[in-house]
Structures are given as C-alpha cells and as structure tokens.
GUZANU-553534 format. One record per residue (C-alpha): y, z, x; residue number from 1. Coordinates in steps of 0.02 Angstrom, whole numbers, plus 50000, padded with zeros to 5 digits. Example, Ala and Ser with C-alpha at 12.3 -4.5 7.8 and 13.67 -1.06 7.14 Angstrom:
REM GUZANU-553534
- 49775,50390,50615,1 $
- 49947,50357,50684,2 $
***
This chain:
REM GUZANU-553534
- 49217,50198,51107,1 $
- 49399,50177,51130,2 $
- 49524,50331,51100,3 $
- 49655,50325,50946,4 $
- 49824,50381,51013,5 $
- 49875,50507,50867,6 $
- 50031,50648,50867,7 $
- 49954,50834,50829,8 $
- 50030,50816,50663,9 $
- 49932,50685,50620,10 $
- 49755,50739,50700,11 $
- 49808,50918,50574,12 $
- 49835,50770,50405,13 $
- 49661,50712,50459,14 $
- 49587,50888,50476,15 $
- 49662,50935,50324,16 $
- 49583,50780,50224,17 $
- 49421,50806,50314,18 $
- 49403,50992,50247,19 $
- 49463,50938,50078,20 $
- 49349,50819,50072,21 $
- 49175,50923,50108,22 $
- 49211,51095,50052,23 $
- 49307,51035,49880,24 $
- 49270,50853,49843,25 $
- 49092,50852,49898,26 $
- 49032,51003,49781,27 $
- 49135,50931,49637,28 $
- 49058,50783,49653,29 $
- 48862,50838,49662,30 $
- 48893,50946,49529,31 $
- 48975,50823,49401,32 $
- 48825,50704,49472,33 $
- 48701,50871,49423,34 $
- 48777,50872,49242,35 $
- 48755,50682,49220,36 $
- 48588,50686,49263,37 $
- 48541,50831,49141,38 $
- 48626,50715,49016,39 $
- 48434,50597,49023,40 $
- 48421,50407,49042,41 $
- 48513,50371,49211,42 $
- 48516,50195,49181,43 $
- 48625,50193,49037,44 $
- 48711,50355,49090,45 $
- 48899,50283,49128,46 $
- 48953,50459,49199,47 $
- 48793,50451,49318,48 $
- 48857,50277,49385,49 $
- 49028,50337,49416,50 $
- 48999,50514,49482,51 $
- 48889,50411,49604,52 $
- 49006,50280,49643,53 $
- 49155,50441,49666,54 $
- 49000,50499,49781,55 $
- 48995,50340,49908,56 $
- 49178,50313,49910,57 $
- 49186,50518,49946,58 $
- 49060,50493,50071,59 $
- 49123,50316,50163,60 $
- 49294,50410,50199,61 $
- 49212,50572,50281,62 $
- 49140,50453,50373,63 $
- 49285,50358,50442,64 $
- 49370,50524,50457,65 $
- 49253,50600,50573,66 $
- 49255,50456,50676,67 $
- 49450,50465,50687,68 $
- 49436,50622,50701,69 $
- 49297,50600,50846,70 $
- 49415,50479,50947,71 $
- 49581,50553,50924,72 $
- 49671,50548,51082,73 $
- 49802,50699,51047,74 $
- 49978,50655,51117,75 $
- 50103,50799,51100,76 $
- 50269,50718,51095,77 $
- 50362,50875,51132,78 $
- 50332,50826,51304,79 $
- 50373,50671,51314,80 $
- 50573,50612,51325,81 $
- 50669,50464,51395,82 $
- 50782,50320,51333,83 $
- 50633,50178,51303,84 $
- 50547,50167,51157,85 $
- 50352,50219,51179,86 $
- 50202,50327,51062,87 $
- 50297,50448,50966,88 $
- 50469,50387,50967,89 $
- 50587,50397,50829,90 $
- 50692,50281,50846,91 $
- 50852,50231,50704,92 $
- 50876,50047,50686,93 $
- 51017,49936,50616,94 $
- 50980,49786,50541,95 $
- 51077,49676,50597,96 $
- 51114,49552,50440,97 $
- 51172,49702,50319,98 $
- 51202,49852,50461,99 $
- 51065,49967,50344,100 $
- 51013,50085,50438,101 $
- 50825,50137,50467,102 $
- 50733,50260,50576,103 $
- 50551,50243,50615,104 $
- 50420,50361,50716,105 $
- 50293,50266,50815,106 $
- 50122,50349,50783,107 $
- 49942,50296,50782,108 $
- 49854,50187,50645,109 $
- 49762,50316,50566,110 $
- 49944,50425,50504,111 $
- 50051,50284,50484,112 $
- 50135,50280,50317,113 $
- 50293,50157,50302,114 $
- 50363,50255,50156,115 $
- 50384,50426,50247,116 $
- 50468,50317,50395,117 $
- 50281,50324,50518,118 $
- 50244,50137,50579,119 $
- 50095,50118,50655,120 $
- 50077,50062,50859,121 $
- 50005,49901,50801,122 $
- 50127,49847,50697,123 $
- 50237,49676,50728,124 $
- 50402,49808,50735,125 $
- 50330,49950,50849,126 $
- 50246,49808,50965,127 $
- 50435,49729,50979,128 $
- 50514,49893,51001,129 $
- 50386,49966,51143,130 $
- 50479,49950,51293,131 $
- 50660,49914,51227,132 $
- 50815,50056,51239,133 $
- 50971,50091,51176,134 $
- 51071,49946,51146,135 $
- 50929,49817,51129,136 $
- 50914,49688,51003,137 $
- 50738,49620,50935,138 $
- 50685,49508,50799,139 $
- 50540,49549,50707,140 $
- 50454,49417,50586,141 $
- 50410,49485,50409,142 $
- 50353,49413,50269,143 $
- 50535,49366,50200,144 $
- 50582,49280,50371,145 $
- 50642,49345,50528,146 $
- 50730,49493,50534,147 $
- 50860,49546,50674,148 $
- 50864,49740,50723,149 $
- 50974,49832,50849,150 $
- 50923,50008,50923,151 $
- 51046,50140,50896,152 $
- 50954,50303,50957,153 $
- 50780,50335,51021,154 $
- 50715,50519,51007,155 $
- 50565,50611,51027,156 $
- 50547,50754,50896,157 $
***
C-alpha cells in the first residue's frame, strides 16, 4: 500500500468532497432512487436507471476517496524551504521561446489541477523540474513539441 504525498490543503479538498459526498449526495440520491421506485415498473422507469447510475458513479468516487484519503502521506510545506525544486514547491517559470511567464505548485496526483496552477509530481514538467534551482533551464516535451523553460524563483508557500 504505497503512501500519496499530498499538501494539508489538499488532504482538507479531499475531506471536504468526502463529507459532501455521504452526508449530502448520498441521501439525495436514495431518496430520488425512493421516488422512482414508487413511480412502478422499474424496467421502463428512465428516472430509476439514472438515479441508479448517479448512485454507482456517487458510490465509485467515495470509494477512491477513502482510499486517498486512507494513504495520504500529509507533507506540510511550511516547513520545508531551500533553493531546489522538490513536493510543494512553487516555482515561476519563463518559457523560453515567448518569455510568458508561469508559476506552478508541485503537489500530489490526487489535488493537481493545471488550471489553478497545481501540477501533479508525476507529471513530464514537475519530474524535469525536481531537483533543478534557480537559474536552470529544462525542456519538457508536450504534445505541441518540445518546450524550453527557465526557473526564475522557487518558493515554498
């Protein structure tokens, strides 16, 4: 059973989901799936089928998020600090072909979300970043070719 590094704020996201999800979801569910059934023939009953399908998809994700939740590996990056880039760095990149700037966090699979500027640990750009400092260059391949970043600042808020 291997541990899933994760920052405190996102072992609270996961909490937060988790309680959603069985004190508010789960009710709302059995009860719409209570009023379908009252509603007679369950085979042709179309809000049945999908209050049931809402039911196992409701279901599969408590699941996973008690698992998560299970393994989480807390690392409070209030204590960590340094110029290298590890878990729970934000670091601000500059891409090198049109000098955009970018920052990133490096957090755990389970809260990373590219749009709010979280990249997971796995990904191609935090597993060429781990290790590099200020002043590095590293080339990352994506989907529309190579790209060239160089690391401005590495932080750990």
């Amino acid at each position: 059973m291997d541990k899933i590094p994760m920052t405190a704020n996102g072992n609270a996201a996961l909490q937060e989901e988790f309680t959603r999800r069985t004190h508010e979801e789960r009710p709302r569910i059995i009860a719409a799936i209570s009023e379908a059934r009252a509603h007679g023939d369950l085979s042709e009953n179309a809000e049945y089928h999908a209050a049931k399908e809402a039911q196992s998809h409701n279901e599969g994700r408590i699941a996973e998020l008690e698992d998560q939740l299970a393994r989480a590996e807390i690392i409070d990056i209030s204590k960590l600090s340094g110029d290298t880039v590890k878990f729970g760095a934000t670091v601000k990149l500059a891409d090198e072909d049109t000098d955009e700037e970018i920052t990133y966090q490096v957090v755990g699979d389970a809260e990373s979300d590219v749009k709010a500027g979280k990249i997971s640990i796995s990904s191609p750009i935090s597993r060429a970043l781990i290790g590099k400092s200020v002043g590095d260059s590293i080339e990352v391949a994506a989907p529309g070719g190579a790209r060239g970043y160089e690391i401005l600042e590495v932080t750990f808020i």
